[in-house]
C-alpha positions, 0 to 999 in steps of 0.5 A: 742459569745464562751461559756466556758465549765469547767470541774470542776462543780462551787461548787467543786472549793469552797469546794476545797478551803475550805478543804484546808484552813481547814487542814491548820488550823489543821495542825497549831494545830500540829506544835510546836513553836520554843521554845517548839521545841528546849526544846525536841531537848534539851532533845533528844539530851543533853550529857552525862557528860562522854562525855562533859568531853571527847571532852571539855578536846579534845579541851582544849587540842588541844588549849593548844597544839597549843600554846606552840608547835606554839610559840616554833616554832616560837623562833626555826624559828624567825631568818629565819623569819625575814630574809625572810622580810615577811609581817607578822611579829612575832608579827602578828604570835605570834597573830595569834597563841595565836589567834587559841588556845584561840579560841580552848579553848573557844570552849573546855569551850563552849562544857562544858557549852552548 
């Protein structure tokens, strides 16, 4: 028959666990819940009006762009276009177009807003 020989004493092992679940708790105190969380980062990090102004009108901008220079292109190149036999047609360029700048817009509205 063996006898096993620990190195830590019986009682260390309980107080360890102890401490432990004790600064857990503590710990928890400290965290701040996720909407205590995002209303600091809210005010950290909120924006100046100059600079809503600046990279709203920057994406409303580039979306306004896309759009009229993207459809005079495509009226510039709709004979090769279709001459080419491509899969995507004008309407799906046209689409896809009218697509991206809509998208840049609304990110141009949501810089404003957000």
């Amino acid at each position: 028959m063996s006898t096993f020989v620990s190195a830590i004493p019986p009682n260390t092992a309980g107080n360890n666990c102890v401490r432990a679940v004790r600064s857990l708790k503590m710990a928890q105190k400290d965290i701040p819940s996720l909407h205590e969380a995002l209303k600091e980062d809210k005010a950290q990090f909120d924006d100046c009006t100059p600079c809503r102004v600046i990279g709203s009108s920057a994406f409303i901008g580039l979306g306004a762009y896309t759009y009229t220079s993207g459809h005079s292109q495509l009226k510039a190149q709709e004979a090769v276009i279709k001459r080419s036999k491509s899969m995507f047609g004008m309407a799906s360029r046209r689409a896809a177009i009218t697509g991206t700048s809509a998208l840049l817009v609304g990110a141009g509205v949501y810089r404003w807003f957000a």
